[in-house]
VOKOLVO-181102 format. One record per residue (C-alpha): x, y negated, z negated; residue in one letter; chain; residue number from 1. Coordinates in nm, 4 decimals, decimal comma. Layout:
east = X; north = Y; up = Z; resn = a; chain = A; resi = NUM
...
This chain:
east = 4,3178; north = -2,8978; up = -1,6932; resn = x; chain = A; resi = 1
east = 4,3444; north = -2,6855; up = -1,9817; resn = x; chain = A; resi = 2
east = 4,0668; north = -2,5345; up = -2,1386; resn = x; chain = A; resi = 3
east = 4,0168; north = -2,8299; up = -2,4457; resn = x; chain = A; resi = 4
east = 3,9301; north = -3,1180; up = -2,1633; resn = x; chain = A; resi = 5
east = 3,5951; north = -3,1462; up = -2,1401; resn = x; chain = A; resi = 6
east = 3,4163; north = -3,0554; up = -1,8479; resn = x; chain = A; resi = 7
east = 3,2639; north = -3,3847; up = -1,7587; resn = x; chain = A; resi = 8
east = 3,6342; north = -3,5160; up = -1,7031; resn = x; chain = A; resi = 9
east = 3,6763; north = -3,2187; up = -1,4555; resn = x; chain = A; resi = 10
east = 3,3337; north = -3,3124; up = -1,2953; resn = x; chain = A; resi = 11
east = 3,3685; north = -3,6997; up = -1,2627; resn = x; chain = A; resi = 12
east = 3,7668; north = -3,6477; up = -1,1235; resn = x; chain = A; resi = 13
east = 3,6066; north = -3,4117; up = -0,8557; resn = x; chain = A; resi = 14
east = 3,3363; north = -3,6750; up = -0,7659; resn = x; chain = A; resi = 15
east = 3,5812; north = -3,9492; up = -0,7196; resn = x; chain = A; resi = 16
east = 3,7564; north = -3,6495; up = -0,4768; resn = x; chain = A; resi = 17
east = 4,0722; north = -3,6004; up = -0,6991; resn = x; chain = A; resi = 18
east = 4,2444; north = -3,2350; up = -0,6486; resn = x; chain = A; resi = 19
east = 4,1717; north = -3,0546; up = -1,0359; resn = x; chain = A; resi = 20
east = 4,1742; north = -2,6831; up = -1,1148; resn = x; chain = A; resi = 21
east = 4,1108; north = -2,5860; up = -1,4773; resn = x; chain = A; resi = 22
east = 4,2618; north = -2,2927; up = -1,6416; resn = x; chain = A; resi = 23
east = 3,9497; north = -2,1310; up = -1,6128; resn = x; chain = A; resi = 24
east = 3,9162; north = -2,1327; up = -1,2443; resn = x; chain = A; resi = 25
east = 4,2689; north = -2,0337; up = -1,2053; resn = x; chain = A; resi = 26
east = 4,1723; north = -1,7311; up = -1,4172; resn = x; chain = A; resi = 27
east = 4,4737; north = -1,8724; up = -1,7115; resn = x; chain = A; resi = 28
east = 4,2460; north = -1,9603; up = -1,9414; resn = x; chain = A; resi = 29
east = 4,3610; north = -1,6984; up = -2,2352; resn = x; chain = A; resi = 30
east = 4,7622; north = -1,7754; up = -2,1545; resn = x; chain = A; resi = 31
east = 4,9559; north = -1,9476; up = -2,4392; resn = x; chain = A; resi = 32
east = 5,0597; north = -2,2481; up = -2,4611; resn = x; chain = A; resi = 33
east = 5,4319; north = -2,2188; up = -2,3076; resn = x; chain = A; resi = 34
east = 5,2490; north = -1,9648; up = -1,9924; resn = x; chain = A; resi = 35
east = 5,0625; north = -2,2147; up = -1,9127; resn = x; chain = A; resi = 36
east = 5,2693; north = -2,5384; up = -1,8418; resn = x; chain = A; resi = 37
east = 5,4855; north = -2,2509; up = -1,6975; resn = x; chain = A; resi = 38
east = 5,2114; north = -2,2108; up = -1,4284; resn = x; chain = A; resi = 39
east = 5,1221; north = -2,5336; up = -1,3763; resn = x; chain = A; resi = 40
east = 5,4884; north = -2,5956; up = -1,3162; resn = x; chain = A; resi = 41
east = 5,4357; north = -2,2807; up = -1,0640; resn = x; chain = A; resi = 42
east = 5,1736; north = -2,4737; up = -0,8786; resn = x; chain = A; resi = 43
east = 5,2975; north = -2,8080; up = -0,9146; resn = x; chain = A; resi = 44
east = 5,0747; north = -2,9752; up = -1,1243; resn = x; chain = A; resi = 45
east = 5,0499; north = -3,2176; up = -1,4606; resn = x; chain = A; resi = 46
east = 4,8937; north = -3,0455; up = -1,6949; resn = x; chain = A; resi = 47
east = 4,6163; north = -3,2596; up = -1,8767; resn = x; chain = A; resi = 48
east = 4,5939; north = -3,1182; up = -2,1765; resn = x; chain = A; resi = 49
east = 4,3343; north = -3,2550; up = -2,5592; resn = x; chain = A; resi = 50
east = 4,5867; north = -2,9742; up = -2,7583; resn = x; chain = A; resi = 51
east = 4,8424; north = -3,1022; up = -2,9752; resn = x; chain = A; resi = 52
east = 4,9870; north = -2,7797; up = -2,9751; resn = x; chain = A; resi = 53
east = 5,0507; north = -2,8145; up = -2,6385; resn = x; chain = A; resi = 54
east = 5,3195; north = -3,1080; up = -2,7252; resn = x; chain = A; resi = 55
east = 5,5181; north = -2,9325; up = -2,9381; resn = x; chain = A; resi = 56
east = 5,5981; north = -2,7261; up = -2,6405; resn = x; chain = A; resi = 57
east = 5,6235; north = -3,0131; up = -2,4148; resn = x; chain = A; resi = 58
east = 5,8892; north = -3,1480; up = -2,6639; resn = x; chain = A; resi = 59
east = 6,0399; north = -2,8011; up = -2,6925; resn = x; chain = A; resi = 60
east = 6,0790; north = -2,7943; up = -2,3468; resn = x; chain = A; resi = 61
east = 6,2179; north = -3,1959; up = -2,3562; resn = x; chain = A; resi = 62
east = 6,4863; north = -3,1097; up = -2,6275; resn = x; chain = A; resi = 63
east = 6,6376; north = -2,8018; up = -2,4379; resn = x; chain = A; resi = 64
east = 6,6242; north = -2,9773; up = -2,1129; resn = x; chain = A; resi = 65
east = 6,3850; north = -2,7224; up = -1,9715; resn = x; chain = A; resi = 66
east = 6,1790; north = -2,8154; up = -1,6165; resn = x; chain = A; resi = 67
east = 5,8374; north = -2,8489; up = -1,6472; resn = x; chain = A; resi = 68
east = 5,6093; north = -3,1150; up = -1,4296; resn = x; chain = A; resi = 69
east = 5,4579; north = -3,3031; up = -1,6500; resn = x; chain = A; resi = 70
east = 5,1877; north = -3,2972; up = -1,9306; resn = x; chain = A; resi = 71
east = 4,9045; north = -3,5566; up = -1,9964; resn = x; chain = A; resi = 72
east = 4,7752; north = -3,5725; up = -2,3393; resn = x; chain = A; resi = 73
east = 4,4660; north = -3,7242; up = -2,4428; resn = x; chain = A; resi = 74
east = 4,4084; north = -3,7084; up = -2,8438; resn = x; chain = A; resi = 75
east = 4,0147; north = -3,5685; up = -2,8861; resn = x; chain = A; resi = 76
east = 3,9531; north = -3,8825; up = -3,1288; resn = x; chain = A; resi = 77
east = 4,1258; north = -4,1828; up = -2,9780; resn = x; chain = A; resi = 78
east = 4,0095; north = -4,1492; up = -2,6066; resn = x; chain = A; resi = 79
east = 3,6637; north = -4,1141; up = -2,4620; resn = x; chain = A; resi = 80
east = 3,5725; north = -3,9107; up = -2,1548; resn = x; chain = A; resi = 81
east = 3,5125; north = -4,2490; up = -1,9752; resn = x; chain = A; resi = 82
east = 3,8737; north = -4,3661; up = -2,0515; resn = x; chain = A; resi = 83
east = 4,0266; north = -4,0533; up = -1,9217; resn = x; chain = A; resi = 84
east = 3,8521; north = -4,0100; up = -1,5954; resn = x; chain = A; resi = 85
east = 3,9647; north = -4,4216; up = -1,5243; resn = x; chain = A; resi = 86
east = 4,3674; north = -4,2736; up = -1,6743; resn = x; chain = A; resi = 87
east = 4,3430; north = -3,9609; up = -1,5066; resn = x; chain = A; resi = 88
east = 4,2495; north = -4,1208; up = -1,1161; resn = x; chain = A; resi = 89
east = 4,5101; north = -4,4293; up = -1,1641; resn = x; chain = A; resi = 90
east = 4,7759; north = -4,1325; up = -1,2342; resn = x; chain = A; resi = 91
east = 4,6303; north = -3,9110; up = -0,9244; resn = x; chain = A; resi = 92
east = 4,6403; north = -4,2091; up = -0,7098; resn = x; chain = A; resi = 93
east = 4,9366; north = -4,4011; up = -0,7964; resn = x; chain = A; resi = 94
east = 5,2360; north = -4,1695; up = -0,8888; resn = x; chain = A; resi = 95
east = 5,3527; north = -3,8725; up = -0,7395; resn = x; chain = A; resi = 96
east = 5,4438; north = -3,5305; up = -0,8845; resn = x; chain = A; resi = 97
east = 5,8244; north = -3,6333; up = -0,8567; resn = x; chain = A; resi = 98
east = 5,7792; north = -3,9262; up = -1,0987; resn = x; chain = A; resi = 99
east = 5,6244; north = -3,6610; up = -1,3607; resn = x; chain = A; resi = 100
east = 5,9079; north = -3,3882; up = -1,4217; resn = x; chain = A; resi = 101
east = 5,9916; north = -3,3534; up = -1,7592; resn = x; chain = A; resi = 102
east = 5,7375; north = -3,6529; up = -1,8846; resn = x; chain = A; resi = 103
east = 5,4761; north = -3,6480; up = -2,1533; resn = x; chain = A; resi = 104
east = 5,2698; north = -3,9242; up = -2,1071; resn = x; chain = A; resi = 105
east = 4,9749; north = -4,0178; up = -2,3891; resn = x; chain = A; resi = 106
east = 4,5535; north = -4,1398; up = -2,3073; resn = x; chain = A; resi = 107
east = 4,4687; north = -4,3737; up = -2,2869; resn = x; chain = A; resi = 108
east = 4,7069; north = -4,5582; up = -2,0710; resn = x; chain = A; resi = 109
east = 4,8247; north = -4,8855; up = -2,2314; resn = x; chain = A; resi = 110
């Protein structure tokens, strides 16, 4: 999780016993934008991100064919906290890193 998701998503995803580390607790929470889906990559994990800015490096990356595993993007105004705990454990649960590489996928799930 990047710093912009709300803590309650963190909180509920932990409760429900899905595997989430937050920039924070990583101690990555100052790295830019590019750094950071760089170390998620590192560690093999989506990044669920609520920055757009984050997307324009996700399609940067896209574009130049560059390896990255996988960013989820929920848009502040169009998906509630509810909605992307419910997204968040259907993605933990039913896909696996593998399926992610090089995808940017949008909340909430249609």
């Amino acid at each position: 999780m990047d710093v912009h998701v709300p803590r309650a998503v963190t909180t509920e995803l932990r409760l429900r016993k899905i595997d989430v580390l937050t920039a924070q607790e990583d101690g990555m929470a100052q790295l830019d934008d590019e750094n950071l889906l760089r170390r998620a990559t590192e560690l093999g994990r989506i990044l669920v991100s609520q920055d757009q800015d984050l997307l324009r490096e996700g399609a940067r990356r896209q574009q130049e064919n560059g390896d990255f595993s996988g960013i989820v993007y929920g848009h502040q105004l169009r998906v509630t906290i509810g909605q992307m705990v419910e997204d968040l454990e259907l993605i933990a649960r039913a896909t696996s890193l593998g399926e992610w590489r090089g995808r940017i996928v949008y909340l909430p799930l249609p």
